[in-house]
PDB file of N, CA, C and O in Angstrom, chain B, residues numbered from 101:
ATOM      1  N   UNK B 101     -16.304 -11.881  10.296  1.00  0.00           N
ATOM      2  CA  UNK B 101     -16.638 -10.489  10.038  1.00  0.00           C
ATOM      3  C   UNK B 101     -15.643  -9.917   9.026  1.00  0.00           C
ATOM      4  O   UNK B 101     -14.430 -10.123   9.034  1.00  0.00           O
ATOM      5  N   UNK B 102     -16.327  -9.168   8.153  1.00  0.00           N
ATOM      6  CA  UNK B 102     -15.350  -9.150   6.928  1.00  0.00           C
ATOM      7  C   UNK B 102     -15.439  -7.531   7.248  1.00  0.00           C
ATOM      8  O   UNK B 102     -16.536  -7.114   7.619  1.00  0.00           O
ATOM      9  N   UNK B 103     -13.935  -6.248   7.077  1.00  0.00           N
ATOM     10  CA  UNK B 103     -13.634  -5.181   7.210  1.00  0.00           C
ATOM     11  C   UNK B 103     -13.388  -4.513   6.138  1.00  0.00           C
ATOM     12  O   UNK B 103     -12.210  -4.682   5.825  1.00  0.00           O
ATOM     13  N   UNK B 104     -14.116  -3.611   5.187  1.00  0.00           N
ATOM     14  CA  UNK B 104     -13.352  -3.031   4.500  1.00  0.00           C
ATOM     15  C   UNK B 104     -13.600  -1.336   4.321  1.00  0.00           C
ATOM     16  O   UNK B 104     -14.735  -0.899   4.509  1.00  0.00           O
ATOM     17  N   UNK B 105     -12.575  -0.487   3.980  1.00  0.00           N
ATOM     18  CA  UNK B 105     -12.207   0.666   3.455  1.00  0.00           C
ATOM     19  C   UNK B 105     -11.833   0.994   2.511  1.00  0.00           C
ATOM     20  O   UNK B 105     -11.361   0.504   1.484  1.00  0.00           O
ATOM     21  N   UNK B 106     -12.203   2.432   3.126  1.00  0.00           N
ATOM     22  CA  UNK B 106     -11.500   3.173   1.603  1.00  0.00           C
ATOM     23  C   UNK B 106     -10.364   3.449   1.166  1.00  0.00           C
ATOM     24  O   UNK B 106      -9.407   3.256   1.916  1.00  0.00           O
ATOM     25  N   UNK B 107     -10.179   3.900   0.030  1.00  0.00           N
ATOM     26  CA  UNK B 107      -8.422   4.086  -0.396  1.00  0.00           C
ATOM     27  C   UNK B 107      -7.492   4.586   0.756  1.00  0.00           C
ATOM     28  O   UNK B 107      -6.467   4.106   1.239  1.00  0.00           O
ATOM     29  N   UNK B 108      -8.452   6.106   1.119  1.00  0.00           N
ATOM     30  CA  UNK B 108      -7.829   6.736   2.032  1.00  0.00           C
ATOM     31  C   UNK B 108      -7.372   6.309   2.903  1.00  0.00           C
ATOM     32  O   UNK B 108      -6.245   6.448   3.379  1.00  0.00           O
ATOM     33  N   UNK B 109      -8.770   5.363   3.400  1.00  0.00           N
ATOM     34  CA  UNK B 109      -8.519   5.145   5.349  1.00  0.00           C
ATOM     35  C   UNK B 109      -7.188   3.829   5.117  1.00  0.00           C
ATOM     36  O   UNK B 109      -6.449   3.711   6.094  1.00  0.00           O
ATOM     37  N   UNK B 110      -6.872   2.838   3.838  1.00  0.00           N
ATOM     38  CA  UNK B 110      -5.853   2.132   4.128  1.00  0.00           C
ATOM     39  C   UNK B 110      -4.969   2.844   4.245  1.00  0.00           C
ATOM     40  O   UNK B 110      -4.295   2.877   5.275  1.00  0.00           O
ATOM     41  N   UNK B 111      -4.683   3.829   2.886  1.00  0.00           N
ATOM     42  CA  UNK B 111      -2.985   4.748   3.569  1.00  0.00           C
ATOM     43  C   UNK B 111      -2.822   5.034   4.854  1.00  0.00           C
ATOM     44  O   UNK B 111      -1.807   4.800   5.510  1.00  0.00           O
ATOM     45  N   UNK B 112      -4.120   5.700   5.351  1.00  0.00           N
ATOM     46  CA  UNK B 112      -3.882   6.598   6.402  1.00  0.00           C
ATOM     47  C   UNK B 112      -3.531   5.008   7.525  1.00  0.00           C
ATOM     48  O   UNK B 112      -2.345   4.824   7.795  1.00  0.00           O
ATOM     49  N   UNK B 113      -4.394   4.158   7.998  1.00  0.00           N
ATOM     50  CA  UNK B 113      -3.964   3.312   8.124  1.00  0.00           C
ATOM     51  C   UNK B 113      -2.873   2.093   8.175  1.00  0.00           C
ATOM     52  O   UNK B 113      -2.875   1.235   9.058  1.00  0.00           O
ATOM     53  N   UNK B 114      -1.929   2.150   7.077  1.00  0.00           N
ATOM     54  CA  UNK B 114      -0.835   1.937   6.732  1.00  0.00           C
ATOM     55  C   UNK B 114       0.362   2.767   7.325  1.00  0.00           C
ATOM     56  O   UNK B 114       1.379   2.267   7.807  1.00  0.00           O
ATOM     57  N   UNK B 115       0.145   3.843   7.241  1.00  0.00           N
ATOM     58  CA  UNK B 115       1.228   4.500   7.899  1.00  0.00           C
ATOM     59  C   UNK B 115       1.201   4.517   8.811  1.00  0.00           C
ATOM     60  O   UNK B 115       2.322   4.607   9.313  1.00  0.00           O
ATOM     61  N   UNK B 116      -0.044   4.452   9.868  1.00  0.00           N
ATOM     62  CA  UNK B 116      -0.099   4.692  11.123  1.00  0.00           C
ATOM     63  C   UNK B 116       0.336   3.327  11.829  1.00  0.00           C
ATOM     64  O   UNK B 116       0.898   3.376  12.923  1.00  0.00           O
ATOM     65  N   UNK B 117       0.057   2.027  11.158  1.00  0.00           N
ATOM     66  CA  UNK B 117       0.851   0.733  11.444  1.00  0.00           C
ATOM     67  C   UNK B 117       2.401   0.696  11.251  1.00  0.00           C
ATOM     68  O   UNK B 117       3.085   0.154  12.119  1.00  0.00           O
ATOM     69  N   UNK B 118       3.015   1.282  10.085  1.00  0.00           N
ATOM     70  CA  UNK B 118       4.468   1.696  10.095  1.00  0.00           C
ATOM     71  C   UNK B 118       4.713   2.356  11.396  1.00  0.00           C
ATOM     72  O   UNK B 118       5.530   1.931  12.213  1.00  0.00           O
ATOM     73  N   UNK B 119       3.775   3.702  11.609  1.00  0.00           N
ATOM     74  CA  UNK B 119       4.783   4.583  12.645  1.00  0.00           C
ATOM     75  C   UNK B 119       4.836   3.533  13.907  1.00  0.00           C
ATOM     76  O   UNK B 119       5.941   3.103  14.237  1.00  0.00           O
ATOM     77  N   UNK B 120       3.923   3.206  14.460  1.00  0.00           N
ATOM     78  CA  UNK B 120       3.864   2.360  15.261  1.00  0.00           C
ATOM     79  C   UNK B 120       4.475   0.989  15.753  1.00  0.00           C
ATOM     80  O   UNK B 120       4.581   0.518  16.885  1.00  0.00           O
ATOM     81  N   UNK B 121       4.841   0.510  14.502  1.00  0.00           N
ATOM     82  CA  UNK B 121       5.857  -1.017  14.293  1.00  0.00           C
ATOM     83  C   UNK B 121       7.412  -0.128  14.592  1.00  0.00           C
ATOM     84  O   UNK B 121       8.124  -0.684  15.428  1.00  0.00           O
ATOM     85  N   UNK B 122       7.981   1.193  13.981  1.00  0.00           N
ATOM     86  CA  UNK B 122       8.972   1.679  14.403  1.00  0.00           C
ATOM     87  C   UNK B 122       8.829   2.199  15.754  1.00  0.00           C
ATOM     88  O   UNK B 122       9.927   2.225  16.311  1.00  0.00           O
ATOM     89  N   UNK B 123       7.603   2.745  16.697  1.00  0.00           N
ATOM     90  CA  UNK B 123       7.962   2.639  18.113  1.00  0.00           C
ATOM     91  C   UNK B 123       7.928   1.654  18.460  1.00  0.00           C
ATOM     92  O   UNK B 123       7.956   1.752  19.687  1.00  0.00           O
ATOM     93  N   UNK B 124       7.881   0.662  18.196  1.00  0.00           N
ATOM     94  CA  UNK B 124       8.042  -0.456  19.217  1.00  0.00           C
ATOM     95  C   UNK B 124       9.051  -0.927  18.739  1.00  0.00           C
ATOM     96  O   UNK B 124       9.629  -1.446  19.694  1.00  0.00           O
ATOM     97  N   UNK B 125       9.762  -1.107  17.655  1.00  0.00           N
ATOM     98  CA  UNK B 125      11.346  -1.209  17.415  1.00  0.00           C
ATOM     99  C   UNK B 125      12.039  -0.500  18.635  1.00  0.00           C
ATOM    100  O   UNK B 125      12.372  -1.346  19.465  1.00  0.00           O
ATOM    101  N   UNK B 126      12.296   0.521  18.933  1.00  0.00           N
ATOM    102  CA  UNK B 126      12.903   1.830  19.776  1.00  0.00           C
ATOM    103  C   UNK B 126      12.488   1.023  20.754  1.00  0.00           C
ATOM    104  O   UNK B 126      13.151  -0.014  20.785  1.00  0.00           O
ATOM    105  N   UNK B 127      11.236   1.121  21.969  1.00  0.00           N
ATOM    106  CA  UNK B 127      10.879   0.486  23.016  1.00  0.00           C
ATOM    107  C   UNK B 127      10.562  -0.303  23.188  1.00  0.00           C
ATOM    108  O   UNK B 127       9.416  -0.240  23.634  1.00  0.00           O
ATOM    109  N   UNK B 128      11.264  -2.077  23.020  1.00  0.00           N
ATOM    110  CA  UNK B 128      10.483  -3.471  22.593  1.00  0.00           C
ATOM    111  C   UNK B 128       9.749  -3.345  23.932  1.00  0.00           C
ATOM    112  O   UNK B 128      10.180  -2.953  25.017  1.00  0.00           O
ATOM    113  N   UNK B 129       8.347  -3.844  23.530  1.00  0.00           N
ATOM    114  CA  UNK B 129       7.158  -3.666  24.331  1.00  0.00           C
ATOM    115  C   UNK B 129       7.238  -5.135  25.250  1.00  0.00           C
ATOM    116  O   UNK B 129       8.115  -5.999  25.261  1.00  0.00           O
ATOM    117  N   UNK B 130       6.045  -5.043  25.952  1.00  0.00           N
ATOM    118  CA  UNK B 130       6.108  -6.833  26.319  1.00  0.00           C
ATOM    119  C   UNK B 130       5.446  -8.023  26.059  1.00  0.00           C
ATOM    120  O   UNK B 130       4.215  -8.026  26.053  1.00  0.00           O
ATOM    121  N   UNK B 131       6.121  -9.100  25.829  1.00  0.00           N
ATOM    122  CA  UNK B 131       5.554  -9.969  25.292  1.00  0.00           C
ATOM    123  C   UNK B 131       3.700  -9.927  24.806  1.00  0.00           C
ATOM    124  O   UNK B 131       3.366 -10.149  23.642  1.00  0.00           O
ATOM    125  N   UNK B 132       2.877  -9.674  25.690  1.00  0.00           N
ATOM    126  CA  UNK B 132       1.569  -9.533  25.566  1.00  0.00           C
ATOM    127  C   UNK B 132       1.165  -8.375  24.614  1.00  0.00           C
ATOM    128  O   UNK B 132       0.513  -8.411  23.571  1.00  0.00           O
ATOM    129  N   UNK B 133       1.860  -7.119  25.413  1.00  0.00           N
ATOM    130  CA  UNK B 133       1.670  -6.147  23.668  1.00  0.00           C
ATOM    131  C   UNK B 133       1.910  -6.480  22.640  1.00  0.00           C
ATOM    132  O   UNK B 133       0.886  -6.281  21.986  1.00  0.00           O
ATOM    133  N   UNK B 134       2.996  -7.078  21.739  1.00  0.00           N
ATOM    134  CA  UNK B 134       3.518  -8.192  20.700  1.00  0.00           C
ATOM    135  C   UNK B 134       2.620  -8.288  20.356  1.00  0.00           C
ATOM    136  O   UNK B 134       2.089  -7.492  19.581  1.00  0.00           O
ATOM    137  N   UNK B 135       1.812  -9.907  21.074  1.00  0.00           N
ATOM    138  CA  UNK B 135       1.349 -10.697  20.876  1.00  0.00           C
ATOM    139  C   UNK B 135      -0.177  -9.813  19.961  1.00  0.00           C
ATOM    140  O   UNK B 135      -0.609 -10.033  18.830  1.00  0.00           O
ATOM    141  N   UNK B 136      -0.707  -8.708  21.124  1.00  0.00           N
ATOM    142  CA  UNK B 136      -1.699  -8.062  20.876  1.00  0.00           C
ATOM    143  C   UNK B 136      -1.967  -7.311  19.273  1.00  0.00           C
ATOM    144  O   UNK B 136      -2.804  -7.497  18.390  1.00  0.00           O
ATOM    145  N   UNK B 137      -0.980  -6.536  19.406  1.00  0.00           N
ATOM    146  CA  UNK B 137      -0.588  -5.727  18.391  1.00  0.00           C
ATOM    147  C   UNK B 137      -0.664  -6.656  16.916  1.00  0.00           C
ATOM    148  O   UNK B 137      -1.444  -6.439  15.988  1.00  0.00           O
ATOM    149  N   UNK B 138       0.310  -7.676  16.982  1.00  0.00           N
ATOM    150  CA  UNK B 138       0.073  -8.499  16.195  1.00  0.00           C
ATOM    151  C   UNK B 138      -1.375  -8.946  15.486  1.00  0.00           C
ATOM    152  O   UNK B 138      -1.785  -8.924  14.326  1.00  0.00           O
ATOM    153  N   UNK B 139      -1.744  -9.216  16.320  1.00  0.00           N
ATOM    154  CA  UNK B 139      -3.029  -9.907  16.124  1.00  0.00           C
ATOM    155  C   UNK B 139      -3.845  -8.783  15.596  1.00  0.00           C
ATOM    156  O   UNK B 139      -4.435  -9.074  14.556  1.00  0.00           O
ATOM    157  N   UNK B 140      -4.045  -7.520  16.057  1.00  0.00           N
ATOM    158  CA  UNK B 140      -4.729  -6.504  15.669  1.00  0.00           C
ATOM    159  C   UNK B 140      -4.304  -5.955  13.874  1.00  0.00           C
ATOM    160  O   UNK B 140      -4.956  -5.443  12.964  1.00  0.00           O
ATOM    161  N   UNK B 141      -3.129  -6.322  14.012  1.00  0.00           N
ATOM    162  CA  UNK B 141      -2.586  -6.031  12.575  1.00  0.00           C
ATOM    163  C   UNK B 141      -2.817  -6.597  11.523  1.00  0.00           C
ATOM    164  O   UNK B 141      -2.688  -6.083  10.412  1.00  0.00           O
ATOM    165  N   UNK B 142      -3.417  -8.437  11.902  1.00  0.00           N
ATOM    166  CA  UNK B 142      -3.684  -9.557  11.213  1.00  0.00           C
ATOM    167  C   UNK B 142      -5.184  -9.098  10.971  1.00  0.00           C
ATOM    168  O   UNK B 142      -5.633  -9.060   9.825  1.00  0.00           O
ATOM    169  N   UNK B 143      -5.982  -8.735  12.127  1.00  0.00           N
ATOM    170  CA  UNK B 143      -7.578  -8.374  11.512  1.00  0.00           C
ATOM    171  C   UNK B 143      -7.696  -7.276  10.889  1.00  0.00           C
ATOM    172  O   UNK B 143      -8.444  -7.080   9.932  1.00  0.00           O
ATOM    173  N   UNK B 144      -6.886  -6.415  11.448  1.00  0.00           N
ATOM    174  CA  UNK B 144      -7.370  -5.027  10.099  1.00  0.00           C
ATOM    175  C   UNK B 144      -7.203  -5.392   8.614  1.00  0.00           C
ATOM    176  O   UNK B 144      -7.831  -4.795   7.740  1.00  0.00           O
ATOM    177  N   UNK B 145      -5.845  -6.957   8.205  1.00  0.00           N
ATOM    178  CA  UNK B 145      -5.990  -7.242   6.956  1.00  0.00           C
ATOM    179  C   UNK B 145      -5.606  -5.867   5.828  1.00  0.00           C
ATOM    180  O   UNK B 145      -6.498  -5.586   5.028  1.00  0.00           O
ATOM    181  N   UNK B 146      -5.033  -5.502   5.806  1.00  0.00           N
ATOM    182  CA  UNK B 146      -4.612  -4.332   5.400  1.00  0.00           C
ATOM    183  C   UNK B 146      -3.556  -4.705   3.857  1.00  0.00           C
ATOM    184  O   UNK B 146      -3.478  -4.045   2.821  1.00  0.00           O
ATOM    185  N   UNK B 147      -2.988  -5.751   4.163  1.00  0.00           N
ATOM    186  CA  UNK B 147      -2.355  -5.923   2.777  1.00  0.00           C
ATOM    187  C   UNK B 147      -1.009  -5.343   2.387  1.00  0.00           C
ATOM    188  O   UNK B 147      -0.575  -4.583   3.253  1.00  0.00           O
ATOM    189  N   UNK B 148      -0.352  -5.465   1.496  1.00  0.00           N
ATOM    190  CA  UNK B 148       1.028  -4.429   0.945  1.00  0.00           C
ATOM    191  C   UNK B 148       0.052  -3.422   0.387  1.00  0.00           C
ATOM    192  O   UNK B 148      -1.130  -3.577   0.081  1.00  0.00           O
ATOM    193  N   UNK B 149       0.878  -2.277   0.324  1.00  0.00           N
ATOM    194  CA  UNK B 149       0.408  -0.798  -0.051  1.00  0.00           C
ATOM    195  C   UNK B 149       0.359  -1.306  -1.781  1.00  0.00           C
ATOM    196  O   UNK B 149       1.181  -2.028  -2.346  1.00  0.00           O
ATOM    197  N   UNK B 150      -0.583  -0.822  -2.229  1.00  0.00           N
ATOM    198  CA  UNK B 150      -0.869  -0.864  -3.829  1.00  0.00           C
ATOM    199  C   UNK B 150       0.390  -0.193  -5.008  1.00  0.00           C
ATOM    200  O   UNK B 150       0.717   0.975  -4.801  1.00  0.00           O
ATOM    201  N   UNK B 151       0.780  -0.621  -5.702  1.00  0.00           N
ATOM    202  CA  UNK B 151       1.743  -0.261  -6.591  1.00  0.00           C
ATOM    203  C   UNK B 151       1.049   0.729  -7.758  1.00  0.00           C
ATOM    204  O   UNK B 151      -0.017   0.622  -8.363  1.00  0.00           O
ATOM    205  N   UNK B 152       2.255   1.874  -7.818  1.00  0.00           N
ATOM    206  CA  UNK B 152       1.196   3.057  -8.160  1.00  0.00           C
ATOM    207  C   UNK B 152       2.077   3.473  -9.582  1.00  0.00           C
ATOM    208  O   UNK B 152       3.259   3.168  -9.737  1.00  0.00           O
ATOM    209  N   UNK B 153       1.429   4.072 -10.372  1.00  0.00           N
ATOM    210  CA  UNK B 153       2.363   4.274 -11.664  1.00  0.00           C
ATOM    211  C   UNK B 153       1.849   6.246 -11.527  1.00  0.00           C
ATOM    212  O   UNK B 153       1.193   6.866 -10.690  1.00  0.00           O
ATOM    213  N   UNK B 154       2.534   6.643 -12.764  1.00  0.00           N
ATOM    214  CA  UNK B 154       2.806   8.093 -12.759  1.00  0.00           C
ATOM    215  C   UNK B 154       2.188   8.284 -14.447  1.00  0.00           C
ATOM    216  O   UNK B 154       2.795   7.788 -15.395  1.00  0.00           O
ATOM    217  N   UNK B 155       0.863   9.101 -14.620  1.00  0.00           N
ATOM    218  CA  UNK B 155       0.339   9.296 -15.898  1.00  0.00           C
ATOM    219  C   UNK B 155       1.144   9.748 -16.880  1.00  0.00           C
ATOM    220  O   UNK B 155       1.297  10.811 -16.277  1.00  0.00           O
ATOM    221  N   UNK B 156       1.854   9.914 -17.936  1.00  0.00           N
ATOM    222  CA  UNK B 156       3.022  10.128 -18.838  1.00  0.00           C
ATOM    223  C   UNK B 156       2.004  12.028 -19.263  1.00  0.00           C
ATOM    224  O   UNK B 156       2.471  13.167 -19.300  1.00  0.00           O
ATOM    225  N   UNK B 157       0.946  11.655 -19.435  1.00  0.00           N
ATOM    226  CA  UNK B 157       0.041  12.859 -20.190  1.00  0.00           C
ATOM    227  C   UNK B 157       0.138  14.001 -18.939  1.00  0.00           C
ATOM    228  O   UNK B 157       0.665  15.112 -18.996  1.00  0.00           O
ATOM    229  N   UNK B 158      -0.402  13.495 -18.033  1.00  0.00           N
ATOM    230  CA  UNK B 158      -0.674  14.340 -17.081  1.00  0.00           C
ATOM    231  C   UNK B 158      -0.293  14.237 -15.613  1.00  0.00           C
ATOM    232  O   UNK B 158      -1.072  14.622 -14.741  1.00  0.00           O
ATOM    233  N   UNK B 159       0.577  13.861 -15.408  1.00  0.00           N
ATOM    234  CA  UNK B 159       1.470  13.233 -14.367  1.00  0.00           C
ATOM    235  C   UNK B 159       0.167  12.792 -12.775  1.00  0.00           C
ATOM    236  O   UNK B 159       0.386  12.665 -11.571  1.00  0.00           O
ATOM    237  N   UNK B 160      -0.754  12.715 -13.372  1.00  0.00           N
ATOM    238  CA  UNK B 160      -1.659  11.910 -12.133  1.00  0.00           C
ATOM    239  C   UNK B 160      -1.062  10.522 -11.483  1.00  0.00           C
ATOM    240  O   UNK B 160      -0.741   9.515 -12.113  1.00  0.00           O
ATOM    241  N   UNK B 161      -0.988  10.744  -9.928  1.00  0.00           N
ATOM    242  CA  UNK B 161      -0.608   8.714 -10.285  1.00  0.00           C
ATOM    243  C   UNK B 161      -1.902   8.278  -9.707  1.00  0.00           C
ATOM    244  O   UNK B 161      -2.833   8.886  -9.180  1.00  0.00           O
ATOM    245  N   UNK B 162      -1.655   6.981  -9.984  1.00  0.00           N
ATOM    246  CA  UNK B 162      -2.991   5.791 -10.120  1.00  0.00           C
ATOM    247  C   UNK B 162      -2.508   4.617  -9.946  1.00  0.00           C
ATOM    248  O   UNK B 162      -1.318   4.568  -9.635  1.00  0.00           O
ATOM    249  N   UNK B 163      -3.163   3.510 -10.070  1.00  0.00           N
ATOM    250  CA  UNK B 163      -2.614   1.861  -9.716  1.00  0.00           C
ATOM    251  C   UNK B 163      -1.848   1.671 -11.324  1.00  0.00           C
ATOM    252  O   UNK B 163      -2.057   2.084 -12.465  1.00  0.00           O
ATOM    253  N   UNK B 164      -0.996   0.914 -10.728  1.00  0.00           N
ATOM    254  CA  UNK B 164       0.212   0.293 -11.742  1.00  0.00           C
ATOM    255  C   UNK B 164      -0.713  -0.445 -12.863  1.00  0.00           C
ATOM    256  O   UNK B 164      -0.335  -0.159 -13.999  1.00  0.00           O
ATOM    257  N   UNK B 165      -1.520  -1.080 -12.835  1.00  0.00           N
ATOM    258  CA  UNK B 165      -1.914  -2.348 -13.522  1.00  0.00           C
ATOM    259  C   UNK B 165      -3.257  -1.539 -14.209  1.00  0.00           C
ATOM    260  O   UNK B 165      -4.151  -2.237 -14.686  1.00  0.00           O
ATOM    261  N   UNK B 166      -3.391   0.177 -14.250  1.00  0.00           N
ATOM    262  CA  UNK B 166      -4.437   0.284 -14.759  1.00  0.00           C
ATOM    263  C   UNK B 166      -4.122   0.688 -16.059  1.00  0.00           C
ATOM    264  O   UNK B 166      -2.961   0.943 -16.380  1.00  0.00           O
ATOM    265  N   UNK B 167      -5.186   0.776 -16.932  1.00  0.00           N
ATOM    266  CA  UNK B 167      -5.059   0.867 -18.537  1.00  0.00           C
ATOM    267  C   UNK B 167      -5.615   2.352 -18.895  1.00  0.00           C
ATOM    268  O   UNK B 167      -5.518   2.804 -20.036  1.00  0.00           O
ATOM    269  N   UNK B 168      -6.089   2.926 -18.038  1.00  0.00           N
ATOM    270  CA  UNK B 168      -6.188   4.191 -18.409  1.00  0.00           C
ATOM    271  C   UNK B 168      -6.348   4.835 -17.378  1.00  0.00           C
ATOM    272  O   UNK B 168      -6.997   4.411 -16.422  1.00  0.00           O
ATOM    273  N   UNK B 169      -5.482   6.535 -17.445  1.00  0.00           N
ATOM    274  CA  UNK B 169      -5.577   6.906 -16.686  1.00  0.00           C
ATOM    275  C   UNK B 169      -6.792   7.944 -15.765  1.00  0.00           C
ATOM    276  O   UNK B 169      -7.592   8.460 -16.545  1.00  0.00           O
ATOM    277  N   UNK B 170      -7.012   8.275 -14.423  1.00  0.00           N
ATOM    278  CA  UNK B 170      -8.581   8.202 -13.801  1.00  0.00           C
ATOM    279  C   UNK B 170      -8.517   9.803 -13.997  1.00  0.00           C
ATOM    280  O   UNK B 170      -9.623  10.241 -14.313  1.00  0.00           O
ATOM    281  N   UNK B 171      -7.378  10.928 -13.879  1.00  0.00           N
ATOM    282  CA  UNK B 171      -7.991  11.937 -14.595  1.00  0.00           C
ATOM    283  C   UNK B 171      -8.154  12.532 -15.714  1.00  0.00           C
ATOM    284  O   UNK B 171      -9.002  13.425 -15.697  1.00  0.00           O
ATOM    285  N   UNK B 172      -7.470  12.281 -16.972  1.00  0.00           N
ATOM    286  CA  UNK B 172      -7.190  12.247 -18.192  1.00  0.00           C
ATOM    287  C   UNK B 172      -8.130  11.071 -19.103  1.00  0.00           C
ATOM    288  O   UNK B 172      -8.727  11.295 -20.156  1.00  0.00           O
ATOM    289  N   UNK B 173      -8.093  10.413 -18.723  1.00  0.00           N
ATOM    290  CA  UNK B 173      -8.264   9.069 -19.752  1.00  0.00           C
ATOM    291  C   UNK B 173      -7.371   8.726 -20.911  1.00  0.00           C
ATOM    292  O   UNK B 173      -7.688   8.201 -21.979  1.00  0.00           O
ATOM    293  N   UNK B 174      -6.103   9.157 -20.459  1.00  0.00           N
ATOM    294  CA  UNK B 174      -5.293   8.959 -21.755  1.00  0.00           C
ATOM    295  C   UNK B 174      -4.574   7.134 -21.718  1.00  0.00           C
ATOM    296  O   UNK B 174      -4.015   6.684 -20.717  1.00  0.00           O
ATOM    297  N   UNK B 175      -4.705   6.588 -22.607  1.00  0.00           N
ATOM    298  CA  UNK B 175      -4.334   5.292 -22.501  1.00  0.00           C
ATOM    299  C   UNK B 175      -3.319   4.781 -21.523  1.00  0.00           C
ATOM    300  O   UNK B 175      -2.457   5.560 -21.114  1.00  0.00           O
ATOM    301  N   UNK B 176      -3.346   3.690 -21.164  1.00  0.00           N
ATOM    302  CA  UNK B 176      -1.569   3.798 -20.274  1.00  0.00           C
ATOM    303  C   UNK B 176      -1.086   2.200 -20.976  1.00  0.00           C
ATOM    304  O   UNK B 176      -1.695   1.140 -21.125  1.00  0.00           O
ATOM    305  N   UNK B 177       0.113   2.591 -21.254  1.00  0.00           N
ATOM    306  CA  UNK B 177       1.100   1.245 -21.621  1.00  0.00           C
ATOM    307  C   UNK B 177       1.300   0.198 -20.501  1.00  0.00           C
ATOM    308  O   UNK B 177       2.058   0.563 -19.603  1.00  0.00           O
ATOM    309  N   UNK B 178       0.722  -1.123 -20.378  1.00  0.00           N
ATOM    310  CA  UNK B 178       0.822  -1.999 -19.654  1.00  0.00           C
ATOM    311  C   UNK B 178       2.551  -1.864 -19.513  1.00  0.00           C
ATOM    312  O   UNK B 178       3.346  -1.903 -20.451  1.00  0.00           O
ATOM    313  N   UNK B 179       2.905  -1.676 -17.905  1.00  0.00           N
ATOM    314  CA  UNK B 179       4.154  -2.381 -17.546  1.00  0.00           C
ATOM    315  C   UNK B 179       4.350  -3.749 -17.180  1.00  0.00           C
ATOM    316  O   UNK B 179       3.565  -4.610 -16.784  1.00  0.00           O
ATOM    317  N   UNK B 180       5.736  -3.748 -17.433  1.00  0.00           N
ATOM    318  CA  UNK B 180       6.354  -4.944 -16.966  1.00  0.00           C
ATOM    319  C   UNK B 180       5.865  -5.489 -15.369  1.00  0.00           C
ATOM    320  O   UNK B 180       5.838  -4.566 -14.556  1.00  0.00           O
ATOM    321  N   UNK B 181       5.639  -6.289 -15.045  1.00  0.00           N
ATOM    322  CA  UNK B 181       5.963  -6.734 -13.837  1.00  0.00           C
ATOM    323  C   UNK B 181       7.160  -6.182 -12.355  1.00  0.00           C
ATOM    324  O   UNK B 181       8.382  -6.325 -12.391  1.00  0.00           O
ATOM    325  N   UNK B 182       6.790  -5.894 -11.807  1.00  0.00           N
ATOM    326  CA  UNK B 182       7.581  -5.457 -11.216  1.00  0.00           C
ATOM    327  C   UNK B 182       8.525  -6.421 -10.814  1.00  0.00           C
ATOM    328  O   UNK B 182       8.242  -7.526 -10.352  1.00  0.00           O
ATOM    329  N   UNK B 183      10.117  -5.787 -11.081  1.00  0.00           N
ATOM    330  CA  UNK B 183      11.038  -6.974 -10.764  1.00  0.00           C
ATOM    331  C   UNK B 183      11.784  -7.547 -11.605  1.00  0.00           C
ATOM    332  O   UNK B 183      12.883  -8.050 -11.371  1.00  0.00           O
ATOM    333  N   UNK B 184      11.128  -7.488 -12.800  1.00  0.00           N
ATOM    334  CA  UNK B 184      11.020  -7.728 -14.226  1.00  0.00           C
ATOM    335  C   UNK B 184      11.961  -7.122 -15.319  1.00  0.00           C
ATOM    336  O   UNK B 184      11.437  -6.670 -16.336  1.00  0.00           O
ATOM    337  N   UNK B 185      12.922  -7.098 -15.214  1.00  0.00           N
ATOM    338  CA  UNK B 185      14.140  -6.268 -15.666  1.00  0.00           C
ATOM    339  C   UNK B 185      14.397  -6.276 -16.991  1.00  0.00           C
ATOM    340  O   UNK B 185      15.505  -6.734 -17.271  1.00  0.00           O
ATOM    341  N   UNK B 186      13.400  -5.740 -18.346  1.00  0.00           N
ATOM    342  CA  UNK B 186      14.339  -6.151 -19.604  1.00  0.00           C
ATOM    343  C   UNK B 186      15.550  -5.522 -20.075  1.00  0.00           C
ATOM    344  O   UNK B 186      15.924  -4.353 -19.983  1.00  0.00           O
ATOM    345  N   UNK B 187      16.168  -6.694 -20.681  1.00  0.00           N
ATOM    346  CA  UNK B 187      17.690  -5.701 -21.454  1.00  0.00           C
ATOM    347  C   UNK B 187      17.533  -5.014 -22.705  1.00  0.00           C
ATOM    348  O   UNK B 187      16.740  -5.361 -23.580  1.00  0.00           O
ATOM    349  N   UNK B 188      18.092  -4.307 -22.749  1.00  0.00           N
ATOM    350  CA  UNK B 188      17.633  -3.317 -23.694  1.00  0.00           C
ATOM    351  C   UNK B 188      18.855  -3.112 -24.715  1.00  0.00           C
ATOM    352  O   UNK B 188      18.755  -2.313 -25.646  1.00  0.00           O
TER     353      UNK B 188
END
């Protein structure tokens, strides 16, 4: 069974797996919750949060890797890779 959403529902989603991974930091749960939780975290499939860039024209942000921006349409300069350090 394949799950998917919208932009929204992953953030909203995403955070609500953060807040939750930090209560159970605070109150380690028991073994079976773990185990549960885990597993529930593996099917929602949720992914790393998307890497987001900041429009230079119109300060909209949007995905890193896009070429133009979604309220403006003003071109966007491919970045570096993240991680990717040039010397200057």
């Amino acid at each position: 069974m394949s799950i998917s959403y919208g932009d929204k529902s992953l953030t909203k989603l995403r955070s609500l797996v953060t807040a939750i991974d930090r209560q159970l930091a605070e109150i380690p749960p028991s073994e079976q919750l773990r185990l549960a939780w885990s597993e529930l975290v593996d099917v929602l499939g949720l992914g790393p949060s998307p890497e987001l860039r900041t429009c230079p024209t119109c300060g909209e942000s949007g995905m890193r890797a896009a070429t133009r921006c979604v309220r403006c349409w003003s071109a966007l300069t491919p970045l570096p890779p993240e991680g990717l350090h040039i010397a200057g």
